[in-house]
Each structure stands twice: as C-alpha cells, then as structure tokens.
C-alpha positions in Angstrom: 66.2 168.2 -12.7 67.7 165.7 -10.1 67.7 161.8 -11.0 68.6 159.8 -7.9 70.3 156.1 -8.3 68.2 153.6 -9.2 67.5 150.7 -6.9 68.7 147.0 -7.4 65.9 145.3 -9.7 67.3 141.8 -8.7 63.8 140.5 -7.8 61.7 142.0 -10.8 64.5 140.9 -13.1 64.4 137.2 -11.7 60.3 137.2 -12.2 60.8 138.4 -15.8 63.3 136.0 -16.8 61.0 133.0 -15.0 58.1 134.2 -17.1 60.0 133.7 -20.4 61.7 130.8 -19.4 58.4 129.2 -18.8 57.0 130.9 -22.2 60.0 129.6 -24.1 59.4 125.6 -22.4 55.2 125.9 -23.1 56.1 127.5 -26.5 58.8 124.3 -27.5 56.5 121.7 -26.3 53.9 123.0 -28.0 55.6 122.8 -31.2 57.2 119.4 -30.6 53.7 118.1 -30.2 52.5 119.9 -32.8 55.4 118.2 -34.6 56.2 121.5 -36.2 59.8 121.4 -35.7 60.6 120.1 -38.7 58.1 121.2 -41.4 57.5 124.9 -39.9 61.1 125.8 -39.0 60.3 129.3 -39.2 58.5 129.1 -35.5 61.5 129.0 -34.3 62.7 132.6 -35.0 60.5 133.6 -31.9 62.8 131.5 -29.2 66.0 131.9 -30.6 65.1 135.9 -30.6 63.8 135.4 -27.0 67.1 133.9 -26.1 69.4 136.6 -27.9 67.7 139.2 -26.0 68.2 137.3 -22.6 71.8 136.7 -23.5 72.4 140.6 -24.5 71.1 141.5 -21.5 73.1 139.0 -19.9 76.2 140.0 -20.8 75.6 143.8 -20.1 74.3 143.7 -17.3 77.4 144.9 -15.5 77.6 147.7 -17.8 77.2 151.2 -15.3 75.2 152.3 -18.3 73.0 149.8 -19.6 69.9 148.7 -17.5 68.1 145.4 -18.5 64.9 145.2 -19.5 62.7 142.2 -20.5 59.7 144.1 -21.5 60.6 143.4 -24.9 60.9 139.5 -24.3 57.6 139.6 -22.6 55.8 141.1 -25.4 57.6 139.2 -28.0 56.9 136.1 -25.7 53.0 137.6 -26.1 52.9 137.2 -29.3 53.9 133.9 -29.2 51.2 133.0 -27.0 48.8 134.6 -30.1 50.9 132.1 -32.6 49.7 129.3 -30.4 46.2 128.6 -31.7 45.3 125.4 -30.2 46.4 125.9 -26.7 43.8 126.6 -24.4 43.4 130.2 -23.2 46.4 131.5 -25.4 45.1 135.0 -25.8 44.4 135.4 -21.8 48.4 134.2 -21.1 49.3 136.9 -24.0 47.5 139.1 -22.5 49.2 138.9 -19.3 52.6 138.6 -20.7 52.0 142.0 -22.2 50.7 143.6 -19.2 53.8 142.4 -17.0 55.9 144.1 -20.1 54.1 147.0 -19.7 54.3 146.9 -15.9 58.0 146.4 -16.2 58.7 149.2 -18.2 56.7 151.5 -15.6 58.3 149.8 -12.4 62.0 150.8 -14.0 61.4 154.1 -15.0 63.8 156.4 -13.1 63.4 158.5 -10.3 63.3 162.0 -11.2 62.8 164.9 -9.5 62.1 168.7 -11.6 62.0 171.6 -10.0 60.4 174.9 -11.6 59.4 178.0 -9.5 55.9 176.7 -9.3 55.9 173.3 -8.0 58.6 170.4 -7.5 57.3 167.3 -10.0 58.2 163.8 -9.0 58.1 161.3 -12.1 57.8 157.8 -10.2 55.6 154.9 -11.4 53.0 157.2 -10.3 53.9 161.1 -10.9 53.2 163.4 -7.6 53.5 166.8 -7.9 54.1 169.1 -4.8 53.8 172.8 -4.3 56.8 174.6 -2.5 54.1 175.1 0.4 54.6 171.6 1.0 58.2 171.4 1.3 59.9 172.2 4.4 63.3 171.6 3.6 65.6 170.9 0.3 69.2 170.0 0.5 71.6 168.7 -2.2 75.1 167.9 -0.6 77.5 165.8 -1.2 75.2 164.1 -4.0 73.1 162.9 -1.5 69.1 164.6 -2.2 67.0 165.4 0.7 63.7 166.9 0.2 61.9 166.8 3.6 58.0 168.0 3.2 55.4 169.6 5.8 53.7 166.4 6.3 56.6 164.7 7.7 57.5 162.6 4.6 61.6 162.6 3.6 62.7 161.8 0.2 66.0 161.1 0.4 68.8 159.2 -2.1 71.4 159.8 -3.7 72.3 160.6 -7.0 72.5 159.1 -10.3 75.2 161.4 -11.5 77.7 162.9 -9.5 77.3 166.9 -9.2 80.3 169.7 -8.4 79.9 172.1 -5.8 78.8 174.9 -8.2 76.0 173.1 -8.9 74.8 171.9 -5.5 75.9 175.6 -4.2 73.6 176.8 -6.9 70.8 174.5 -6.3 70.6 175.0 -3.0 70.5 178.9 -3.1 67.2 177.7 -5.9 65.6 176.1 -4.0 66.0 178.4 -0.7 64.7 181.4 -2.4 61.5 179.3 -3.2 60.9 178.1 0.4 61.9 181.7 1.4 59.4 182.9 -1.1 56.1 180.8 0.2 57.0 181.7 3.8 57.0 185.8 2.9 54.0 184.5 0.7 52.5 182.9 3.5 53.1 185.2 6.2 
C-alpha cells in the first residue's frame, strides 16, 4: 500500500467552520427569543460542545499527526437544527448539515494506493480500480509516487510517510515484474 500526502484542506476547513458558526448564531438567537436561556439551561450543552470541538481542533491543528475534522460539529450542529422545533424548515437545514458532515468525511479520506498482483486499487472519494494492463509505468523514488497509465493519465505525489531504499528497491522490482508480466501476457 502507498498513501501519498494529503493536500492542504484550508478551503473545506474555512466552509465548515462558517457553517457552524452560522448554526451556533441561528441556534443562540433562537433560544434568546425563545427566552430559554434561563429556564432550559440545559440547551446550552449543544454550543459549548460545538465550541470545545472547534477549539480542540484549533489547537491541534499544527500537530503532523492530527488532521481536523468538523464532521462531528456538523452533525452535532444537525441535531440542533432537529431541537429547534419552531423554526421554519429546521429538519431541511439538519438535513444539510448532516450531508456536508458526511461529505467532509469523504472529501478527507486519504489517498491510497494498493497494489496486489491482480489490479492496482485507488481508494479516493471515489475508488478506481485499474488492471496492470493499464499501467504503463510505476516508479517509487525518492518518496515521490509516479504511476503513469496507458491512457496518458499520471498520478503523481509524494508520500505520506517517508520509505528507505529497501523498500522503494523492493517495490519497484514488484511492480516491474507485474508490467513485465501483462506485456509477456499480452504478447
């Protein structure tokens, strides 16, 4: 398996943390029209959680190993929309806010690549499997990945985790036995 680097998530991160900032303004007002500050105090569980999860993120964000998510803001921020019974079209906006969660959670999965002697697998948003027919070249040096297919596509990146020369050495002589295989195959 190879796992390239992930990219920078600047711009989905900035859309989720607008979303719950907006959530956690509609969800305050609501209550302090409601008047429900003071005699339902427990309402206010869902914001300050909201805001501890913003702030963890927050503060790890500059951690090599932690990556922020805000799917779990979204959907607790969901379910807030479902505790606001009188606002108009509450269970559409939860709706979304789930689905953007969701969506979140998919956009940020990581970028995998497995190889068997079958077919190569790439686990994306949207998993794309190709058969070593496909692939022209594959090339793992320096922990920079380069997979280079028939139809003139290059996947190319570089890795998440840095490899040794054993391991590159090793994957390489893998992964030229397979092409080698498909073109004795082919021929």
């Amino acid at each position: 398996m190879i796992s390239l680097k992930r990219p920078n998530y600047r711009g989905i991160n900035t859309v989720s943390v607008l979303l719950v900032i907006i959530f956690l303004l509609t969800y305050c007002f609501y209550l302090a029209e409601l008047g429900y500050f003071l005699t339902r105090w427990w309402l206010l569980a869902i914001p300050f959680l909201v805001v501890g999860l913003l702030l963890y993120g927050f503060f790890n964000r500059k951690r090599a190993d932690f990556l922020v998510h805000h799917r779990l803001e979204l959907n607790i921020a969901a379910m807030g929309f479902v505790a606001m019974t009188s606002m108009p079209n509450n269970y559409l906006w939860a709706v979304l806010y789930a689905l953007v969660g969701v969506a979140e959670r998919l956009v940020k999965r990581p970028n995998e690549i497995y190889f068997s002697k079958e077919e190569i697998v790439r686990n994306t948003l949207w998993r794309k499997t190709y058969q070593w027919f496909e692939v022209e070249n594959v090339v793992l040096r320096d922990n920079l990945f380069t997979l280079d297919l028939r139809n003139n596509r290059l996947i190319q990146g570089p890795l998440d985790q840095p490899t040794d020369v054993d391991t590159e050495v090793e994957f390489n002589a893998f992964c030229k036995a397979q092409l080698h295989f498909t073109e004795m195959g082919a021929g």
